[in-house]
N, C-alpha and C positions, 0 to 999 in steps of 0.2 A: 745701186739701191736707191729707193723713193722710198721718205716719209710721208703716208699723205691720208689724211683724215676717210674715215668711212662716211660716204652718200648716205643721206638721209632722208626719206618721203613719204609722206601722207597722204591717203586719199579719203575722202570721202566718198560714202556709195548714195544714192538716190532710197529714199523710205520704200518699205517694203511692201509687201499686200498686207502681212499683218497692222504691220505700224501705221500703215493708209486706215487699216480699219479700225484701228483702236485710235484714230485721230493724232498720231506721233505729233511733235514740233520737232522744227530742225534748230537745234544747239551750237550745231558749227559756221562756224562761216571762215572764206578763205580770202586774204588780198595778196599779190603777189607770191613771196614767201614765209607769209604768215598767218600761222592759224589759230583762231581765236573761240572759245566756246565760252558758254551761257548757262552756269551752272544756275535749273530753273527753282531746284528750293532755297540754296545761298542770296539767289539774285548776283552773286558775284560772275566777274568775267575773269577769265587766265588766257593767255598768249602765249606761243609757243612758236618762234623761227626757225628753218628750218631749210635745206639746201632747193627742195622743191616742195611746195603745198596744191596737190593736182585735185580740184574740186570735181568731179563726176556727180553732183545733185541733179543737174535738171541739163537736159539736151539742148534744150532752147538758150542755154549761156554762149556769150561771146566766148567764154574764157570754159568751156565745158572740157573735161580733160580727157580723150576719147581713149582705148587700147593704142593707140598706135601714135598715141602724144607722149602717154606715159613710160611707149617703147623708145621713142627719140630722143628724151630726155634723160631717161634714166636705164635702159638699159642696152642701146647703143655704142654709147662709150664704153662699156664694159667688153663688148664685141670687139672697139679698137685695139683694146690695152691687151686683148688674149693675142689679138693678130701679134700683138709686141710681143708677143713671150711672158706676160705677168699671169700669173694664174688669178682668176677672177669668182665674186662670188657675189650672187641677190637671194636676201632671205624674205620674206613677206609674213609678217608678224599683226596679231590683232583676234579678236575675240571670234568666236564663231558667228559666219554668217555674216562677217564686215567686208566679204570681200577677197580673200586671199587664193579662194583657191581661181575667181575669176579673173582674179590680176596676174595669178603665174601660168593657169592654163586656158583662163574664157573659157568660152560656152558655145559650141555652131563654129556660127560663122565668124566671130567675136573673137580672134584667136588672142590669148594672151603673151606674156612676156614667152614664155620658153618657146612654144613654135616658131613667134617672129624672131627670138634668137638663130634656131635653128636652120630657119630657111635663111634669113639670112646670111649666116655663116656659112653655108653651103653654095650660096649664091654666090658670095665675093670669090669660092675655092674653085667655084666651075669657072666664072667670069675673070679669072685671073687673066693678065698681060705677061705676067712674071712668069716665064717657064723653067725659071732656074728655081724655081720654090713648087715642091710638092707637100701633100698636104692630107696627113692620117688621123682620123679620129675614131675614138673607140667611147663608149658609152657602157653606165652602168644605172642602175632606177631601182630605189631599195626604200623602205619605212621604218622607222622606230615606233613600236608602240608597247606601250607598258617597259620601256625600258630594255626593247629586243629589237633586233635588227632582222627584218624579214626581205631578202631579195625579190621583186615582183617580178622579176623576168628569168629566174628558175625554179620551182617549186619542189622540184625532186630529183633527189641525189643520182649518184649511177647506179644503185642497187634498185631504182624504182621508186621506195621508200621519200615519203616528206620530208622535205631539208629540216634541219631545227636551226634552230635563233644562232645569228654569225655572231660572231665577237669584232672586237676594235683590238686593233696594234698598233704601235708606233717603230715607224721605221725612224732611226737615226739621222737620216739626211731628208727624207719626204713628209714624216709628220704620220700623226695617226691616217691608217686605213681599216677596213673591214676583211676581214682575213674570210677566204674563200669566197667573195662574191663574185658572181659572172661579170666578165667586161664581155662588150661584143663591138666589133668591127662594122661599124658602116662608113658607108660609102655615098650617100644621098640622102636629101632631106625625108626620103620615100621611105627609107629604112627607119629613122629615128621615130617616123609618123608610125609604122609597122610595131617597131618594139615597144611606142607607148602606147598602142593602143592597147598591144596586150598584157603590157606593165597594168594599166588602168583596167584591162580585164580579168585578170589576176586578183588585183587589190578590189574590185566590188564584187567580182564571188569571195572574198575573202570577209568583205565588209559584210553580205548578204545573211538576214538574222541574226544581224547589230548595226543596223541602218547607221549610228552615227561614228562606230569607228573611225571612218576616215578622218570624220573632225576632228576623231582625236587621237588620229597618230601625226608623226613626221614624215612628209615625204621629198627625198633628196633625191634630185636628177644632176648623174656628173657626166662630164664630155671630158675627156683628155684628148687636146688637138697638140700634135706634133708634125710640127713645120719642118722639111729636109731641104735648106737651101746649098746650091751650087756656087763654090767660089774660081774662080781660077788664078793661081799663081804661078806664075814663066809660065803661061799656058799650059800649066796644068791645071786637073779638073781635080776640087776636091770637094765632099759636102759636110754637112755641120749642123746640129736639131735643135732646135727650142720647143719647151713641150709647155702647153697652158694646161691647166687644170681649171675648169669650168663649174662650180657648184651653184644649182638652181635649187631653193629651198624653199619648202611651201609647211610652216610651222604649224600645232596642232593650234584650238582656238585656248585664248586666254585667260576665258573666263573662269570667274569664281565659285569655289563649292557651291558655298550660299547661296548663289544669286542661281544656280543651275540647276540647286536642289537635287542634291546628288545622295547617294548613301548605299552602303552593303557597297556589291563589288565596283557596282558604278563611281564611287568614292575611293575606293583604294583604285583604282583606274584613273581615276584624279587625280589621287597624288604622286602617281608616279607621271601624269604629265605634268603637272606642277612643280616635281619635281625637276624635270627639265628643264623646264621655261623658269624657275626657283633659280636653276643655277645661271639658266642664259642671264639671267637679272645679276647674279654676282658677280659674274666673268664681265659683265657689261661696265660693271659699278667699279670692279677695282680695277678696269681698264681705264677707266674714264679717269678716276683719282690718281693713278699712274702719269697719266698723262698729266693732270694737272700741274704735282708736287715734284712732275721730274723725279720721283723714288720709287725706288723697285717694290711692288705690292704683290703678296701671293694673289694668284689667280687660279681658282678653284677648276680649272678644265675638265679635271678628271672624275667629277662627283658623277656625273651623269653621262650615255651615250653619248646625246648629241653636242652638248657643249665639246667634250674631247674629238667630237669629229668635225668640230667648228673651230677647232683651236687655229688652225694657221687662217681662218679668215679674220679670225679676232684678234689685233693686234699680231699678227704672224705676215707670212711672203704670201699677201693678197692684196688686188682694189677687189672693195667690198661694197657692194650698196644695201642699202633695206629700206623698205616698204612698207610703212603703218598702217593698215586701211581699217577705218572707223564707220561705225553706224553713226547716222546721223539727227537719232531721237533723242529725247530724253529722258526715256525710261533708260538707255543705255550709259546715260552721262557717265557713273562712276569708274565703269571699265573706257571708256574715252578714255577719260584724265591719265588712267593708269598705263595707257598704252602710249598715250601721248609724251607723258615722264618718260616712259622706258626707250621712246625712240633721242628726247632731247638727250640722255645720258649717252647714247651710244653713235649720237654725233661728236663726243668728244675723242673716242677712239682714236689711236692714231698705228696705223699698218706700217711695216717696212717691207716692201715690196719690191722685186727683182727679177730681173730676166731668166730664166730657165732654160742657161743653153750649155751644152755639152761641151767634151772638153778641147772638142774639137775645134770649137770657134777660137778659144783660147789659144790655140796652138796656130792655127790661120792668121789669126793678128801678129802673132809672135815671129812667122814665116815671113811674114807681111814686112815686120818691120827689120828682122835683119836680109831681107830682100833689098828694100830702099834704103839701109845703111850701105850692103856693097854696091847697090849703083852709085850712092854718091860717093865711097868708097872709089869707084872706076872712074866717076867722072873727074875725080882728083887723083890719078894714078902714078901719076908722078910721084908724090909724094909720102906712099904708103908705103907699108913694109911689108912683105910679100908673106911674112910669116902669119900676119895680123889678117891679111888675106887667108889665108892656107884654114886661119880658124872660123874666120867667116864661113867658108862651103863649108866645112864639118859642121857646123849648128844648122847649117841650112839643109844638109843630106840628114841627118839625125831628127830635127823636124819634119822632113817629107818622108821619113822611113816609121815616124809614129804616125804621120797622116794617111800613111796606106793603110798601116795595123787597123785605125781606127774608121778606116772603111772599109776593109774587108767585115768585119763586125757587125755594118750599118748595112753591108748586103744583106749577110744572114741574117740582120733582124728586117731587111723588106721582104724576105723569102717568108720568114715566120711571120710578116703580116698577110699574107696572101691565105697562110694556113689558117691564120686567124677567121679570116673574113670568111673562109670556107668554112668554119666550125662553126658561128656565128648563125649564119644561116641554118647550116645543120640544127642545130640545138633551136630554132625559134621556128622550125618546123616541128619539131617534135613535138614543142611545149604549146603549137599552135592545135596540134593534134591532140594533145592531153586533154585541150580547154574542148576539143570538135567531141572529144567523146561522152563530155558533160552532158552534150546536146547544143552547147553554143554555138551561132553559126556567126562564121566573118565576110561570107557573100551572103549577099541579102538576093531573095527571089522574091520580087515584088507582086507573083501572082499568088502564093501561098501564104496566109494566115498564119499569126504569132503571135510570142510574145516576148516582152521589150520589158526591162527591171526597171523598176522605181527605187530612188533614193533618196535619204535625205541631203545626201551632197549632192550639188548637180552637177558636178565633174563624171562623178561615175553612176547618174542616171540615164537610162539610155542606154549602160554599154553594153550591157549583154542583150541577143538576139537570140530567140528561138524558136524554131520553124516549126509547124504544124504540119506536117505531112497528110498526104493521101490516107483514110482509113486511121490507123489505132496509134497516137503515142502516147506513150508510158511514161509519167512518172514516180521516181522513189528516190532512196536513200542515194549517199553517191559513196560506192565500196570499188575496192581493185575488180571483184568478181562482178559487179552490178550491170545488167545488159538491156537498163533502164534506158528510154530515147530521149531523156531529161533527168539529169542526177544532178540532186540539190542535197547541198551539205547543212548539219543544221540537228540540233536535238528534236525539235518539234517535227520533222519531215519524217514520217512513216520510211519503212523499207521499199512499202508498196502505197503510194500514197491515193494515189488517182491515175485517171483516162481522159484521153484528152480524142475525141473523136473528129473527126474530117469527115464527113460522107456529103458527096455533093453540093459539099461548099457551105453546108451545117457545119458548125463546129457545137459540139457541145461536152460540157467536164463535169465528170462522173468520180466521185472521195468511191476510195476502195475503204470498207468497214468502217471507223471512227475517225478518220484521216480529217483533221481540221482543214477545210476548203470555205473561202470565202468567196463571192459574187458581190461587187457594188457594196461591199459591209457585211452583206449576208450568207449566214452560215448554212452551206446547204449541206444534205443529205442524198439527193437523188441526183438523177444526170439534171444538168441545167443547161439551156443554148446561151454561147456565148454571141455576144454583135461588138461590132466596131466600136473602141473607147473602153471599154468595162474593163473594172478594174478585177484582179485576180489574188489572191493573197493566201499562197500555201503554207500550212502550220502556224500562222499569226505572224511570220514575222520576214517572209517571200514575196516582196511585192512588185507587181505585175502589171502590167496594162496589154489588152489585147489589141493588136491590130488587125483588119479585116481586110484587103486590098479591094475585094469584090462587092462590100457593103458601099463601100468610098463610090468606089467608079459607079455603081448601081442607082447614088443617089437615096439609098435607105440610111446610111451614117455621112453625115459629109462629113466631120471632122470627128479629132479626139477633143474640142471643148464640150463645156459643160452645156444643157439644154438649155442656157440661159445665154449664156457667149460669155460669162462673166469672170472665165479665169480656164487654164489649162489642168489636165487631170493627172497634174503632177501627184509627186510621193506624199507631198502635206495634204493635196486634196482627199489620197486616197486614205491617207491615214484616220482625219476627221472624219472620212466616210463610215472607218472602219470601226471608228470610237463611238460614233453617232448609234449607227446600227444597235452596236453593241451595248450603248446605255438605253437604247428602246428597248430590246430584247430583255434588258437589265432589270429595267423599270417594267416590262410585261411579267417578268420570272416573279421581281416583287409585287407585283400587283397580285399575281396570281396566288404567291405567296402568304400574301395577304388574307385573300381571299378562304385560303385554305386555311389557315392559321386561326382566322374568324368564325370556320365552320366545326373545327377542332376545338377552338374554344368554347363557343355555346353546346356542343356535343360533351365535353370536360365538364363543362357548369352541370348540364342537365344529370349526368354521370355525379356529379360532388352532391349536386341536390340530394338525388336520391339517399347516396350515401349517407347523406347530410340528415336527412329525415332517417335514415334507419339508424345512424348512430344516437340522433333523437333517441328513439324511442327506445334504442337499447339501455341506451343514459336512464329516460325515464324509469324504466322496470329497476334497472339498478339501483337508482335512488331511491323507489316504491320497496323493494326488497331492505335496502340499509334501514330507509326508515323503520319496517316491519322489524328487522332484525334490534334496532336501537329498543323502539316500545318495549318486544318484550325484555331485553336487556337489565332496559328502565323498569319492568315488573317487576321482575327478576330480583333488581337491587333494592326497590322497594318493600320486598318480601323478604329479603334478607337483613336488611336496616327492622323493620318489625320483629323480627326473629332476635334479632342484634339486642334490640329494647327489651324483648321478654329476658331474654340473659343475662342483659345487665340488671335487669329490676331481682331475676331470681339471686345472679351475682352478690348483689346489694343485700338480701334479705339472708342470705347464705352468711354473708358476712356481718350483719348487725348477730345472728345467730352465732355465728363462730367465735364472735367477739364476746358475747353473754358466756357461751361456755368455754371461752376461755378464760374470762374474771372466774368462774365458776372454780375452775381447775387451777388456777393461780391462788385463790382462797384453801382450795382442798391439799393443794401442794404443799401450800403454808404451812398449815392443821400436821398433816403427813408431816413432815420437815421437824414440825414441835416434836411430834410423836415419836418420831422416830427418834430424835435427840434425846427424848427421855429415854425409849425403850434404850438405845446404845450407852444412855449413862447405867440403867441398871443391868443392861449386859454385862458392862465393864465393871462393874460393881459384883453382878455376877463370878465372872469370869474369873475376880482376883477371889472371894470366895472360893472358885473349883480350884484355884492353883494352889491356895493353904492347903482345902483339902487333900489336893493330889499329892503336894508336897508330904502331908503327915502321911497319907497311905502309901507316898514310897519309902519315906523312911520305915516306916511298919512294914513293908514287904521286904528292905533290906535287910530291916531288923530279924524278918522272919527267914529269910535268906541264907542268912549267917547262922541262923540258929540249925537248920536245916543242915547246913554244910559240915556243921559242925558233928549234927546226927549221923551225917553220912559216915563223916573221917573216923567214928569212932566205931561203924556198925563195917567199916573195911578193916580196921584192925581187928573188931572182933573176929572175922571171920579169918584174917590174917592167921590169928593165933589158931583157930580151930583147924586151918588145914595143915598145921606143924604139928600140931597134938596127933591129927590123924595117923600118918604112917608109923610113927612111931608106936602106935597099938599094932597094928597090920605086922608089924615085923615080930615083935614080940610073942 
């Protein structure tokens, strides 16, 4: 095992067209291994050493740091230590548009770190002297974005169907991997160029209507080379693998919500790269303090994708290097600084690193050594005890009877590499063909008219090619059933979008119905001829450049610059074009709008006037009628209050009257009153008067009464006596 700190490097890139035009100042400056910036509103300077500081500003430096300085230096050495068996890893960290993706892949002719990795490793495997060392590698090319893992070199399953998002596992003895992803067998550098180009074509139709994607995903290119070397012992042949693991990583850009003016999805798309590079920042931080304090620090590996699949480079069985590359403005200072800290922390890392060789080698050495115990064992045979002997060949027949085991094993698995490399191919035909029926073409016919994608990344500007055929191509949506000559994925791209006509070396594109089709910024409606250069842009967000081969050679376009020569008609160009257009048209919409809005309104006025004057005059009548109505009102209560007054005057007279007769009547009541008091004294005076009298004439009627009764009782017994007298004659 080797302890041995992670490689650390900064580059700085050359100002750009923008920052040329906004007048940028350069902040950084480099001496040896050390980088020093200019922070321009502090006035302060910070310094920052570092294992290598590769200045790439200006071409004309003695010390200018070209692709293939920055490959000798720094990732070279990573190429010897795979040959050793160490599994190896370069990540390339720093803000968008500082550089990374030109550092791990360039640009043209410009190749960056991974090809000159590639060809060179391929180079030393052909150019080998060593024929006892063979030599397999298999490769994989996959991105994290939004916290998913997308394979670019398979896109669909075996049922047809779109792969979805791999997962990460951790294997016990190898470390986290990506569970399902395609590995594929090559064999030359021709192949690796073959699978990324369509890795890279893959990921820009995927990036296409979301131009910056790529900046912000993670893209990891892994190579597992496994070396089968031949040993012989007693002339025997026996062999034995060391397998490297290779990770090339080209991280999303670094920058800030803030500073990138981010928000809605675009912002929760931030923070899951944030979160990322959030954790790579952690895993960094408590690596570094680790090291420092010599005490065991959690290390958050597992917060996020990529840091768990960076875990064995990060303080794990890797040499590691990384790569800062910096803008060198000063509108950019504060993400400098930031990338600058993040790289000094993770020069304090410290990896334990180890050869990757099976168990075979083990066992080799082991044959090895008690080989050379019983030769010297013979060569002092005298001396030995033949039993002590007897044990020696049994460890050494037991040794060469697991070294057979363990190559019969290493056959089957060269047989199953043969199958590999067969399927390999298989499968990057297919998926070659998947991409052919998009309409992407990967032979270019230099005599037929196209079109070529724009990006905002320039890795994958360029990648995709699309042929214009003789007569009618079709574009539209991209469906299983779509039998489109150009199938673009994408919400804005109609089913049926447009036409794309050939005739005689015309080319001209025709929007089927409302299909948003742009020309040079402009939104057309009818057929339009295309020429050499013009930019193309279907559904807002498919960008395009045509190329014309026949215009070229003709001398009608000589090139794709601008009519000025003042810059190429790249994706930024075409973008501006597109915004430009679009705020004329913008500014015509509102003018026009204006305009109309102005004829609306004095047509509204002229309209309210009227109004205005008849509500007038309705008010007026209304108020001529109130008043009328109030006057007589006012009569009215005038005639009533008069009315009021003769009332109360008769009221008044009524009442000085009612009041005389009633003194009148209170005098006669008086009178009455007296009167009456006499007459009821001489009633009562009266009265006891008739009661004497009535008293003496009852007594005189009782008196007569009795006398009466008395008349009676005497005139009943007379008569009593008369009718006893009677019979008494009668009988007689």
């Amino acid at each position: 095992m080797e302890n041995s700190a992670v490689t650390v490097a900064v580059r700085v890139r050359p100002l750009n067209s923008r920052e040329k035009i906004e007048n940028g100042q350069q902040v950084i400056f480099m001496d040896n291994h050390t980088t020093t910036i200019h922070h321009p509103d502090s006035k302060q300077s910070y310094s920052f050493t570092y294992d290598f500081s590769f200045c790439s500003f200006d071409k004309t430096d003695p010390n200018f740091a070209s692709q293939q300085v920055v490959y000798e230096k720094l990732a070279r050495p990573l190429l010897e230590r795979a040959f050793e068996g160490f599994n190896t890893c370069l990540f390339a960290y720093g803000q968008t548009g500082s550089g990374k993706s030109y550092t791990m892949m360039g640009y043209g002719e410009e190749a960056g770190m991974t090809p000159r990795f590639c060809e060179e490793l391929f180079s030393r495997v052909t150019n080998s002297q060593n024929k006892d060392v063979t030599c397999h590698l298999e490769m994989s090319y996959f991105e994290v974005y939004n916290e998913k893992i997308h394979d670019l070199l398979v896109v669909k399953d075996e049922q047809g169907q779109k792969r979805l998002p791999l997962r990460v596992r951790e294997h016990p003895l190898f470390g986290p991997y990506v569970e399902d992803l395609s590995t594929n067998v090559v064999s030359s550098y021709a192949d690796i160029q073959g699978w990324l180009e369509l890795g890279n074509k893959q990921r820009a139709t995927a990036a296409t209507g979301m131009n910056d994607k790529s900046s912000r995903s993670h893209s990891v290119f892994t190579l597992v080379m496994t070396q089968t070397k031949t040993e012989f012992v007693e002339e025997e042949e026996h062999d034995h693998t060391i397998t490297s693991r290779i990770n090339l990583v080209d991280l999303a850009g670094s920058e800030r919500c803030s500073s990138a003016q981010t928000s809605g999805d675009r912002l929760r798309e931030g923070a899951s790269i944030n979160k990322s590079l959030l954790t790579l920042g952690k895993v960094i931080s408590a690596l570094s303090e680790q090291c420092q304090s010599r005490k065991k620090v959690f290390t958050p590996y597992r917060e996020s994708v990529l840091t768990w699949l960076l875990k064995e480079s990060l303080g794990g069985n890797s040499k590691t290097a990384m790569i800062a590359t910096l803008s060198p403005a000063a509108s950019n200072v504060e993400e400098t600084l930031s990338t600058l800290r993040y790289a000094r922390q993770a020069r304090m890392i410290i990896n334990v690193a180890k050869v990757n060789e099976d168990t075979n080698a083990k066992l080799i050495r082991e044959l090895k050594a008690e080989v050379e115990k019983l030769r010297a064992a013979q060569m002092s045979s005298q001396g030995i005890e033949p039993e002590k002997m007897r044990l020696f060949q049994q460890e050494i027949a037991a040794l060469k009877a697991q070294l057979t085991q363990q190559e019969r094993e290493m056959a089957e698995a060269h047989r199953t590499w043969k199958e590999k490399l067969e399927q390999a191919e298989k499968r990057k035909r297919e998926e070659t063909k998947e991409l052919q029926k998009a309409g992407i073409t990967f032979k270019v016919d230099n005599r037929l008219p196209n079109l070529v994608n724009l990006n905002e990344d320039p890795q994958l500007s360029e990648m995709l090619l699309y042929m214009i055929k003789e007569g009618q191509t079709k574009v539209g949506k991209r469906k299983s059933e779509s039998a489109h000559d150009i199938q673009l994925s994408g919400a804005l791209i109609a089913d049926e979008h447009c036409v794309i006509s050939n005739v005689g070396g015309t080319v001209s594109i025709t929007p089927i119905k409302d299909a948003k089709t742009f020309v040079n910024g402009n939104l057309v409606s009818k057929s339009t001829v295309l020429h050499h250069g013009d930019r193309v842009i279907l559904g807002g967000d498919h960008y395009f450049r045509f190329n014309h081969p026949v215009e070229v050679h003709s001398g009608k376009r000589v090139s794709c610059w601008t009519q000025s020569g003042d810059g190429h008609k790249d994706f930024e160009y075409a973008k501006n074009e597109l915004l430009a257009a679009q705020r004329a048209q913008l500014e015509a919409e509102i003018e026009k709008a204006r305009v109309k809005a102005k004829e609306e309104m004095m047509q509204g006025i002229q309209v309210a006037k009227e109004m205005a004057q008849k509500e007038l005059m309705d008010q007026k009548m209304l108020y001529e009628n109130k008043i009328k109505a109030l006057e007589r009102e006012l009569e009215e209560e005038s005639e009533r209050k008069r009315l009021q007054e003769l009332n109360n005057q008769r009221v008044a007279s009524k009442m000085e009257e009612l009041q005389t007769a009633k003194t009148l009547l209170e005098q006669e009541v008086n009178l009455n009153k007296k009167r009456l008091h006499m007459e009821a004294q001489a009633t009562r005076q009266a009265m006891a008067d008739h009661d004497i009298r009535h008293a003496k004439i009852l007594e005189a009627l009782e008196a007569e009464k009795r006398k009466i009764a008395e008349d009676l009782e005497k005139m009943q017994q007379k008569m009593a006596q008369k009718e006893m007298h009677a019979p008494k004659n009668g009988s007689s």
